[in-house]
MDAnalysis code that builds the backbone (N, CA, C; Angstrom):
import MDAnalysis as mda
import numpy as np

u = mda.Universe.empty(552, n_residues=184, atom_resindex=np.repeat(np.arange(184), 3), trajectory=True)
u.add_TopologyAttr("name", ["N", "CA", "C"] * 184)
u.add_TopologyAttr("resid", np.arange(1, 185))
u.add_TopologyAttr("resname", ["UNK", "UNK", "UNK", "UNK", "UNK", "UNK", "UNK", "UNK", "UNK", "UNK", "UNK", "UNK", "UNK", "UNK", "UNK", "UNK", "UNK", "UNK", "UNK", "UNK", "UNK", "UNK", "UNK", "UNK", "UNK", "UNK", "UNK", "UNK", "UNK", "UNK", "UNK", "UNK", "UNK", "UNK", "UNK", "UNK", "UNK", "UNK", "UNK", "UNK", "UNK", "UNK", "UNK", "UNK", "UNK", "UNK", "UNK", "UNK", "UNK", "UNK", "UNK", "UNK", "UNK", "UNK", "UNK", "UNK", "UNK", "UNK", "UNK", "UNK", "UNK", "UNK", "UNK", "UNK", "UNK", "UNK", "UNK", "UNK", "UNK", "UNK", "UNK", "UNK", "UNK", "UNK", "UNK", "UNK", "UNK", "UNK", "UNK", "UNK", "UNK", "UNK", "UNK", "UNK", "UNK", "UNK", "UNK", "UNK", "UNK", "UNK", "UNK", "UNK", "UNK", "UNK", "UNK", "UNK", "UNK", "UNK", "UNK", "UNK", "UNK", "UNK", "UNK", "UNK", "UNK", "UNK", "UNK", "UNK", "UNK", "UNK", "UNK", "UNK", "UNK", "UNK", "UNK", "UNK", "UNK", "UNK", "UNK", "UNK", "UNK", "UNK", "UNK", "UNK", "UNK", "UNK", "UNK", "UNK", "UNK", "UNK", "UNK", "UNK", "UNK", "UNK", "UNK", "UNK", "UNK", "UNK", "UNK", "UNK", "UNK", "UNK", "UNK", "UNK", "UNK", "UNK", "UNK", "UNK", "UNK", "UNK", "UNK", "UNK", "UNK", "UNK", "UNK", "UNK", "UNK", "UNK", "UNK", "UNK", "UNK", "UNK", "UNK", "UNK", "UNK", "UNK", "UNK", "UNK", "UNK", "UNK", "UNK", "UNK", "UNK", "UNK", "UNK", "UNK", "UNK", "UNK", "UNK", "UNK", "UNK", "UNK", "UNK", "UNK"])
u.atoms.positions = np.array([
    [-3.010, 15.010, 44.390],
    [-3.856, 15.303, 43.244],
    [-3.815, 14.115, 42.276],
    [-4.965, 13.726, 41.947],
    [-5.044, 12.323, 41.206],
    [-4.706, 12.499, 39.758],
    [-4.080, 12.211, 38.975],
    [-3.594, 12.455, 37.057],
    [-5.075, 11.965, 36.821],
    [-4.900, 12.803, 35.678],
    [-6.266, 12.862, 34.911],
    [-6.385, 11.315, 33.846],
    [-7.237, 11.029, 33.665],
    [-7.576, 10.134, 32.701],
    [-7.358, 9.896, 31.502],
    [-6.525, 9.646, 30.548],
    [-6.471, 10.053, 29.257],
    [-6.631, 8.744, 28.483],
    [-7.095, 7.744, 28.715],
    [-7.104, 6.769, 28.247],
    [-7.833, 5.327, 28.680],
    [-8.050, 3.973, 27.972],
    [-8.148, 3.168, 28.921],
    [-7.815, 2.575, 30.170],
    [-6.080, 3.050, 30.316],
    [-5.008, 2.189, 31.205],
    [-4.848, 3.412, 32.218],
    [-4.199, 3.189, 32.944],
    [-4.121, 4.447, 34.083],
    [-2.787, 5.296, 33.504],
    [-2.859, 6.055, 34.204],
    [-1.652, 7.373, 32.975],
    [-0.254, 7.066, 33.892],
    [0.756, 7.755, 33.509],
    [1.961, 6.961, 33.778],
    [3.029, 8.570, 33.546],
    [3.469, 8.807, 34.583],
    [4.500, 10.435, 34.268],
    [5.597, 9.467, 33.896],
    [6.273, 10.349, 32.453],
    [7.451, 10.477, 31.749],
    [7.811, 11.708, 32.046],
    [9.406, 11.437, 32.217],
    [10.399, 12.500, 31.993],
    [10.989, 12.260, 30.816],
    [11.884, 13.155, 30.182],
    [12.235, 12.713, 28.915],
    [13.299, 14.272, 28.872],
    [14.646, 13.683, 28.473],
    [15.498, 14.941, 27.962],
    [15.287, 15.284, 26.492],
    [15.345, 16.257, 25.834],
    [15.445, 16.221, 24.369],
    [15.637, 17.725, 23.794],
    [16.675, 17.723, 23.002],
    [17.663, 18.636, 22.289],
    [16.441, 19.848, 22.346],
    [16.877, 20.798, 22.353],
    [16.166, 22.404, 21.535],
    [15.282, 22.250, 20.399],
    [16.276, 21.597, 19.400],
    [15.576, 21.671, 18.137],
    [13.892, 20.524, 18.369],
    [14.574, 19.598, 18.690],
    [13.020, 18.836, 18.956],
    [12.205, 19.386, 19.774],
    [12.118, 20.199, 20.777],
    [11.485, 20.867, 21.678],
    [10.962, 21.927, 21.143],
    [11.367, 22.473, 20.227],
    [10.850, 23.559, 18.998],
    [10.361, 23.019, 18.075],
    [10.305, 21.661, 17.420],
    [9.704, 21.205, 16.257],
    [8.493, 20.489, 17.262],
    [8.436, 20.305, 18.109],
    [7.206, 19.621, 19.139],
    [6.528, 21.094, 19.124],
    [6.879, 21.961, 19.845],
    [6.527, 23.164, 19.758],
    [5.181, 23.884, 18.491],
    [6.354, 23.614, 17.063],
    [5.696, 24.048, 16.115],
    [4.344, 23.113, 15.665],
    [4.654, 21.680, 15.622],
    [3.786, 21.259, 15.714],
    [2.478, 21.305, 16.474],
    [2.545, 21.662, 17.738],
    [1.595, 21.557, 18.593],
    [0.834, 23.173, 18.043],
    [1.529, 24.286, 17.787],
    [0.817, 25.008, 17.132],
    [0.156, 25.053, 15.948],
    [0.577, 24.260, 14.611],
    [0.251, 24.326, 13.911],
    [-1.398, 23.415, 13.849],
    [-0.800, 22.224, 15.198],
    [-2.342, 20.920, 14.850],
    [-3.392, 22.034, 15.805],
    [-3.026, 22.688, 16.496],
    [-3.617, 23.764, 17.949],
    [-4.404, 22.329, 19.318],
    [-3.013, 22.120, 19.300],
    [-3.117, 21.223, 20.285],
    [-2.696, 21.781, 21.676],
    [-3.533, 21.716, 22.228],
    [-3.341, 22.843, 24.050],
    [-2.354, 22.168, 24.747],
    [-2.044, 20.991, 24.644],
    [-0.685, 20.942, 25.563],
    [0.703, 20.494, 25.061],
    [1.377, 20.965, 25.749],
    [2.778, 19.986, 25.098],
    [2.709, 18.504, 25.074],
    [1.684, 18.011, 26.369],
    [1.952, 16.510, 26.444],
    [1.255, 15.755, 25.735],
    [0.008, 16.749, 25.455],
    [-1.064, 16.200, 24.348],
    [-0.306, 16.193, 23.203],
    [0.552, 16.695, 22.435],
    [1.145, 16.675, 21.446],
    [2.413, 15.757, 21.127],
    [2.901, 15.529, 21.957],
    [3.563, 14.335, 22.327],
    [3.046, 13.337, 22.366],
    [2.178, 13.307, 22.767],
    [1.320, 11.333, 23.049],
    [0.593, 11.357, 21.611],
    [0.434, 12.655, 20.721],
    [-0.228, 12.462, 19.129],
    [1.329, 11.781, 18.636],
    [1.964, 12.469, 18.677],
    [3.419, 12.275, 18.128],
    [3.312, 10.784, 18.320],
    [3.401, 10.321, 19.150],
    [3.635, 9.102, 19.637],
    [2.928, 8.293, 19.213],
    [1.683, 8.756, 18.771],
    [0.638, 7.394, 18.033],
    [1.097, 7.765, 17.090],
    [1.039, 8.882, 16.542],
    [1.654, 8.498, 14.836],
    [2.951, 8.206, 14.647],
    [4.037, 7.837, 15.222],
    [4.689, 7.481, 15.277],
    [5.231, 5.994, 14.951],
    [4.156, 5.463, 16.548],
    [3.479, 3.827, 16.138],
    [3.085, 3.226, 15.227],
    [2.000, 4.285, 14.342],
    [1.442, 3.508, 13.307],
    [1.613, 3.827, 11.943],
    [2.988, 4.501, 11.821],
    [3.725, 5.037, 10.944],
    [4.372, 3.905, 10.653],
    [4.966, 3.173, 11.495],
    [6.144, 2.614, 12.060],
    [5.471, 1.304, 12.099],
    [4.337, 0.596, 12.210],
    [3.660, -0.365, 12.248],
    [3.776, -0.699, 10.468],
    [3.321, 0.264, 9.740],
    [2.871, 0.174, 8.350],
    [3.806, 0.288, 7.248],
    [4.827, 0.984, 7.848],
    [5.723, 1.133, 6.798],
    [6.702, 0.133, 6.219],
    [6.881, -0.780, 6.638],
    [7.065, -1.937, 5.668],
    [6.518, -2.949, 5.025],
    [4.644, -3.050, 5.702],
    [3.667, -3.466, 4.549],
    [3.814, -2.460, 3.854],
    [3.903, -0.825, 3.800],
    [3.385, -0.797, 2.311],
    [4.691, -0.764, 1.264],
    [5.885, -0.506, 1.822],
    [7.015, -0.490, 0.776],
    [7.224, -2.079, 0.424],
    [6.947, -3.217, 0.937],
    [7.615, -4.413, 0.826],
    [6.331, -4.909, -0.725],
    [5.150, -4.683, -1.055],
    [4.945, -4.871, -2.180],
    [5.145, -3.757, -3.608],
    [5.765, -2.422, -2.337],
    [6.158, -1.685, -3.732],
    [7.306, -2.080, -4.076],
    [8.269, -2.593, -3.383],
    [9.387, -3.753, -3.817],
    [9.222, -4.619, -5.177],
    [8.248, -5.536, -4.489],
    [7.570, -6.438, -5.197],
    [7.464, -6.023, -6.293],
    [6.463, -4.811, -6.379],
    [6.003, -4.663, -8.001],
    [7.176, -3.758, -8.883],
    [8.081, -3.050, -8.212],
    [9.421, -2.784, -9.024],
    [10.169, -3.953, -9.463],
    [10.489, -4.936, -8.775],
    [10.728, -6.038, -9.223],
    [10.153, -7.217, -10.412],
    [8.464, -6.996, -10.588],
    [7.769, -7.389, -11.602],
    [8.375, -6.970, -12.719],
    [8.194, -5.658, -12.245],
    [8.280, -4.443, -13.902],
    [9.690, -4.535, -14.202],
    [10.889, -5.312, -13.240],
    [11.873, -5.477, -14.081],
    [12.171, -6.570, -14.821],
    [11.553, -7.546, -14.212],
    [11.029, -9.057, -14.613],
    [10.358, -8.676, -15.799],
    [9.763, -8.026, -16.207],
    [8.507, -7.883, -17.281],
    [9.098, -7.018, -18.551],
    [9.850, -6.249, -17.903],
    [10.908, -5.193, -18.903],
    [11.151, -6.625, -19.391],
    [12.346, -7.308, -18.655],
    [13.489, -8.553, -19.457],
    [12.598, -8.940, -20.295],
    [11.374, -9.862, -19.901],
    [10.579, -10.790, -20.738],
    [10.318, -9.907, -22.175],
    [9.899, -8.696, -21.848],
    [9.556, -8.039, -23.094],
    [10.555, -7.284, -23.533],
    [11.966, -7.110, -23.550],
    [13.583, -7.122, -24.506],
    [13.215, -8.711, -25.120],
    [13.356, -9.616, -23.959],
    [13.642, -10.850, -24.941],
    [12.853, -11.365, -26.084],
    [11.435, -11.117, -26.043],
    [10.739, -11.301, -27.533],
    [11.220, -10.299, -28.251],
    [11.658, -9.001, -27.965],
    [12.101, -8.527, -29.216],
    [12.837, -8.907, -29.907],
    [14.071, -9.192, -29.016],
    [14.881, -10.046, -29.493],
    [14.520, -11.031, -30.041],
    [14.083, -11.728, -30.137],
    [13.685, -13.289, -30.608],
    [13.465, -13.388, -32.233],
    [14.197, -13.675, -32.848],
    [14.382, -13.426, -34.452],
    [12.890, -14.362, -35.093],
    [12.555, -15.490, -34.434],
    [11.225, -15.722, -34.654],
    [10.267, -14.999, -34.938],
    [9.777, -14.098, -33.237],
    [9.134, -12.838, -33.275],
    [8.679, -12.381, -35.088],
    [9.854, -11.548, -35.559],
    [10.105, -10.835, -36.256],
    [8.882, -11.486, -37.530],
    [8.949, -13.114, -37.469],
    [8.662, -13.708, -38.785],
    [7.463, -14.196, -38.931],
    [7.200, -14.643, -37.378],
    [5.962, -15.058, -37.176],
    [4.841, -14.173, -36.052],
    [4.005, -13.205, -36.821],
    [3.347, -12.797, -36.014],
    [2.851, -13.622, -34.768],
    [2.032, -14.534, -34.986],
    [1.277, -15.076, -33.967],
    [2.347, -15.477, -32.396],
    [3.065, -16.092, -33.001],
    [4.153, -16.455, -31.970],
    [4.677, -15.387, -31.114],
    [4.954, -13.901, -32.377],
    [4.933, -12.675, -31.287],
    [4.239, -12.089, -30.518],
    [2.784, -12.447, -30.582],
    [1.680, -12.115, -29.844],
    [1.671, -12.750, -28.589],
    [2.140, -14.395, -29.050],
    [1.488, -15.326, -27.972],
    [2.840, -14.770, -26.601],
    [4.139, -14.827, -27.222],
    [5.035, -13.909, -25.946],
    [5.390, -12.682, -25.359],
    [4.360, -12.055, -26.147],
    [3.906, -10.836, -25.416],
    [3.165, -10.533, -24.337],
    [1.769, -11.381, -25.034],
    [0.726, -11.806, -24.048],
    [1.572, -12.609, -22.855],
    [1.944, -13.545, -23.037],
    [2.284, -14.188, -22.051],
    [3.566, -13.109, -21.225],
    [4.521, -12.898, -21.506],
    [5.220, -11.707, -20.691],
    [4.481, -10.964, -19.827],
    [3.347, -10.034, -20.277],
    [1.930, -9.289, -19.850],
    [1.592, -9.517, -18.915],
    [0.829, -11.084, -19.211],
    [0.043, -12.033, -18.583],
    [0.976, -12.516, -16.869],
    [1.968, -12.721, -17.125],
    [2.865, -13.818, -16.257],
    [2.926, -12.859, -14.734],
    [2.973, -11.473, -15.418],
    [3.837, -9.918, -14.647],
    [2.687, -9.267, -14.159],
    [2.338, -8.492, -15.109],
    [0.830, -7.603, -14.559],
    [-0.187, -7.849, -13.917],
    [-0.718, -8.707, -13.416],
    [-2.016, -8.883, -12.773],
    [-0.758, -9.071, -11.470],
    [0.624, -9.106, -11.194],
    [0.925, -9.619, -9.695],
    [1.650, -8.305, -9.398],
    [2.061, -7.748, -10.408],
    [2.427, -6.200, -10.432],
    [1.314, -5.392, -10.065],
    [0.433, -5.370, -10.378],
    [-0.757, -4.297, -10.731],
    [-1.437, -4.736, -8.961],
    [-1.414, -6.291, -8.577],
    [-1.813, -6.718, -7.193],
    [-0.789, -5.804, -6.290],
    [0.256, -5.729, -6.353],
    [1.434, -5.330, -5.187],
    [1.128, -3.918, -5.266],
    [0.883, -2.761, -6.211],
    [1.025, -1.446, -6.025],
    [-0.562, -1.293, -5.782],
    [-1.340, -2.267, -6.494],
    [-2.937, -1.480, -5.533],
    [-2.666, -1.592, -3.802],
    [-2.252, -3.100, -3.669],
    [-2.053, -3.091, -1.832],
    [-1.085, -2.375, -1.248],
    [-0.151, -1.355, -1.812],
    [0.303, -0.729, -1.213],
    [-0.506, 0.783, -1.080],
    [-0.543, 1.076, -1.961],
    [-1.818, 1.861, -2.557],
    [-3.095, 2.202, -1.137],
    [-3.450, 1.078, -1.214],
    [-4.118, 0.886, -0.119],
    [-4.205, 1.119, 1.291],
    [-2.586, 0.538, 1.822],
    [-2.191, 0.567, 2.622],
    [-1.880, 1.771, 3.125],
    [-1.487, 2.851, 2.182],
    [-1.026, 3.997, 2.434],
    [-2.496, 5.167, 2.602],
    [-3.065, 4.955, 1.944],
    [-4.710, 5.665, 2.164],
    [-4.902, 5.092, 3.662],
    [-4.839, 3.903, 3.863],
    [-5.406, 3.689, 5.046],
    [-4.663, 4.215, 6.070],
    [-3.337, 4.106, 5.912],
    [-2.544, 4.821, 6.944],
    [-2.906, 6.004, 6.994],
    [-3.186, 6.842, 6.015],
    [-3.866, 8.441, 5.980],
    [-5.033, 8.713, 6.702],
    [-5.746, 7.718, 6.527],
    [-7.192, 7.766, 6.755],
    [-7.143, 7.707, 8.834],
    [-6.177, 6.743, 8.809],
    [-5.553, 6.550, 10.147],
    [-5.395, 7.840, 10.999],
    [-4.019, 8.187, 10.458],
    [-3.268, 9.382, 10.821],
    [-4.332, 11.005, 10.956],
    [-5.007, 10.701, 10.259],
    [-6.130, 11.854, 9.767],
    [-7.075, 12.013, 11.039],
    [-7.434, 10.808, 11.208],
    [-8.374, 10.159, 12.827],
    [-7.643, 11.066, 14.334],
    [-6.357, 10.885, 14.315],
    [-5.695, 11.645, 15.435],
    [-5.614, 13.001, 15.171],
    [-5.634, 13.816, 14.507],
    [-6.049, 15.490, 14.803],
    [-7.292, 15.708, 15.366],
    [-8.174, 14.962, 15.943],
    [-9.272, 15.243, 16.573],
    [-9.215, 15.854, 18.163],
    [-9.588, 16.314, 18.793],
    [-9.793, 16.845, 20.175],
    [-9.800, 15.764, 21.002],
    [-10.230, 14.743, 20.967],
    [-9.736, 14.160, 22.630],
    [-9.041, 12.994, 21.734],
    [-7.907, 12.929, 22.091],
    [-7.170, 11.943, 21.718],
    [-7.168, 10.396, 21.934],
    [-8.019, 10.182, 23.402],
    [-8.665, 8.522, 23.382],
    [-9.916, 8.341, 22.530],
    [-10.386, 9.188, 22.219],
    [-11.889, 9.212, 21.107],
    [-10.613, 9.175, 19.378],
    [-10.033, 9.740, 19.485],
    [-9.104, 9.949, 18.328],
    [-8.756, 8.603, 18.357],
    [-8.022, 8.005, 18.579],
    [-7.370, 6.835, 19.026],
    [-7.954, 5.535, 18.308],
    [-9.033, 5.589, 18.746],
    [-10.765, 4.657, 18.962],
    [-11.075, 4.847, 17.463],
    [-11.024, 6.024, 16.826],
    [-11.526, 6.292, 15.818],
    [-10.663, 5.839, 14.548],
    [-9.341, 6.172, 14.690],
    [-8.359, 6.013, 13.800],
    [-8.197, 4.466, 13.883],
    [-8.534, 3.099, 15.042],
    [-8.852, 2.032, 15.298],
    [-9.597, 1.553, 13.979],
    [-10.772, 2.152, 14.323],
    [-12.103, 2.052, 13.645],
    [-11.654, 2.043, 12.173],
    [-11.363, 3.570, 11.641],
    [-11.283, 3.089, 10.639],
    [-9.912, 2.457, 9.655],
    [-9.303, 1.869, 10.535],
    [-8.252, 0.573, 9.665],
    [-8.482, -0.412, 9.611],
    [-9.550, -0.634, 10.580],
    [-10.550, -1.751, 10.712],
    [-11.351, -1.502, 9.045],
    [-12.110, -0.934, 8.792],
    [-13.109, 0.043, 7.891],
    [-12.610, -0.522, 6.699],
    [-10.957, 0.202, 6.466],
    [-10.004, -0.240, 5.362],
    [-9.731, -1.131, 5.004],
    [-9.383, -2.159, 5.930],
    [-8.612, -3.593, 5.922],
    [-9.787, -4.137, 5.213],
    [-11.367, -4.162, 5.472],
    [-12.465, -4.885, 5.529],
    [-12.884, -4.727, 4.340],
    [-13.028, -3.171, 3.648],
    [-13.125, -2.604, 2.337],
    [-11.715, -3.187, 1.544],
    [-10.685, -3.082, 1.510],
    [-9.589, -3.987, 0.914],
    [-9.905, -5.474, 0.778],
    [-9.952, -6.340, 1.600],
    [-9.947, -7.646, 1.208],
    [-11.349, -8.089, 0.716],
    [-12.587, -7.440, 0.591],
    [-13.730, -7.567, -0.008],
    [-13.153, -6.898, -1.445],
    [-12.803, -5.836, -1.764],
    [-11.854, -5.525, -3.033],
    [-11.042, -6.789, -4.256],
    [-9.975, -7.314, -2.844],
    [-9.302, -8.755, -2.957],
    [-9.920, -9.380, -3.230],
    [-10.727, -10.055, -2.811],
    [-11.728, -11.002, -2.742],
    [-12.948, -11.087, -4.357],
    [-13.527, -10.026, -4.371],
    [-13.858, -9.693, -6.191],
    [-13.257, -9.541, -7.147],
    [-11.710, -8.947, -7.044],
    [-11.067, -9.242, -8.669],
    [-10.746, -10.014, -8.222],
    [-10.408, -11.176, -7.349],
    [-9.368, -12.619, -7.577],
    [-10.683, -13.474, -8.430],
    [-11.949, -13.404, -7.829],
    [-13.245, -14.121, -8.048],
    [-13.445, -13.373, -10.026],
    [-13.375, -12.652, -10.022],
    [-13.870, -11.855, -11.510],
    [-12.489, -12.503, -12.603],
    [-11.199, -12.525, -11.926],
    [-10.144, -13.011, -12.585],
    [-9.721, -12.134, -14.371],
    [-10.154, -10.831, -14.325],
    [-10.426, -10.809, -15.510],
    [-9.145, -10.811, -16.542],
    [-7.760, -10.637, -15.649],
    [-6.551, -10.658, -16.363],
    [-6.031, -11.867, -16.206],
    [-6.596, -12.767, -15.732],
    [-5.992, -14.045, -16.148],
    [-6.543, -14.904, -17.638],
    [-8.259, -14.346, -17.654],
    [-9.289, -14.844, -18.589],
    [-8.539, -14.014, -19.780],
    [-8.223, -12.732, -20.012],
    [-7.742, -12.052, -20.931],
    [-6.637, -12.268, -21.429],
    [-5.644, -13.099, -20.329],
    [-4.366, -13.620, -20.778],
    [-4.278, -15.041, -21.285],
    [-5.345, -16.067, -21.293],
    [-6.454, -17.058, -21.933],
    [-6.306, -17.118, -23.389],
    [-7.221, -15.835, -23.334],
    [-7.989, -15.537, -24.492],
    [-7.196, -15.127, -25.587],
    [-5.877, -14.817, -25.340],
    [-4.980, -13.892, -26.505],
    [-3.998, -14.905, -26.559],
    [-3.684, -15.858, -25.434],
    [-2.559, -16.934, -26.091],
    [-3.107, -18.287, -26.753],
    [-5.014, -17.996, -26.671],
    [-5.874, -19.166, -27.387],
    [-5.691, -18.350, -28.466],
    [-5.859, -17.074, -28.944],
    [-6.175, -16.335, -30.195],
    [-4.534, -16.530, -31.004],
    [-3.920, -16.427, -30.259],
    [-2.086, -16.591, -31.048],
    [-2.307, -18.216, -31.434],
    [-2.129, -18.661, -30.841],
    [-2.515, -20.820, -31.231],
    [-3.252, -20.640, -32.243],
    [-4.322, -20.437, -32.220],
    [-5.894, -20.554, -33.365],
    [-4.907, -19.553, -35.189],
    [-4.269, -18.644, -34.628],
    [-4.067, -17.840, -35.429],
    [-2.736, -18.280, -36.353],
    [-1.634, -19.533, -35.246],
    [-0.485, -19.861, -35.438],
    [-0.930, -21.348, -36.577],
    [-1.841, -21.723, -35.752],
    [-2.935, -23.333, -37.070],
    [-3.209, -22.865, -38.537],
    [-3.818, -21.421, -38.180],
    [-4.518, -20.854, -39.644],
    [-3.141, -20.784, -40.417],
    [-1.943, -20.513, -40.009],
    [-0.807, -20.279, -40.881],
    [-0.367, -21.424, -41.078],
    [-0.879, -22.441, -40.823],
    [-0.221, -24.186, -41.381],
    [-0.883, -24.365, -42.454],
])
């Protein structure tokens, strides 16, 4: 009897031992997605598994990143408080504020949208495989990370081009200068 088709590549029998409890949480799962076979539910398991496991350190490695900004950005903004200047000269407190702001947030605010991102898309992914034939599922959940990636860096691609927090971080340490002259 010839194995059925389930894919591009020719199909391939696994054996596999595995505890009760996983054989019952495969179980529950396969009831809950109402997936008709055990093996069909297993080979879902198994792609999401993959692309669980593919993604999960793009998206935590810029939420890293941007915890790390915001502690970078905390310090910068203790230390103008601190700064007994600050206190005396407005403008000067503006201009290291802004600049603290400026230096942090637009690379902070970059790292948690792309993770952000990353994680919708993984959803959008994962979402693709509850469908009924699982090589059409497959194909689809393909499709759209393709979809994502393409919609993301066209995203990328217009605020880097629009720049508007760099022009804004410009504009307020030209306005602290202009404002620091008027007090001479």
């Amino acid at each position: 009897m010839a194995r059925p088709r389930l894919g591009d590549s020719e199909t391939k029998r696994l054996q596999m031992v595995i505890t009760e409890d996983e054989l019952r949480a495969i179980e529950d799962w396969q009831f809950e997605n109402r997936i008709a076979s055990k093996s069909e539910a297993i080979r879902r398991l198994v792609q999401i598994g993959l692309r669980v496991d593919r993604e999960l350190e793009l998206i935590f490695r810029p939420l890293v990143a941007a915890t790390d900004a915001a502690w970078q950005m905390d310090g910068d903004w203790n230390e103008v408080f601190e700064d007994p200047i600050a206190d005396r000269d407005l403008a000067y407190y503006a201009m290291r504020t802004a600049t603290a702001l400026g230096d942090g947030f637009p690379q902070m605010l970059e790292q948690i949208v792309d993770a952000n991102n990353r994680l919708i898309d993984l959803s959008v992914e994962l979402t693709e495989l509850q469908g009924d034939d699982l090589t059409a599922a497959i194909k689809k959940a393909d499709a759209a990370r393709k979809d994502a990636a393409d919609a993301n860096e066209a995203w990328q691609r217009e605020a880097k081009q629009k720049g508007l927090l760099k022009r804004l971080h410009a504009t307020i340490i030209e306005k602290a200068a202009d404002d620091k002259e008027d007090q001479k």
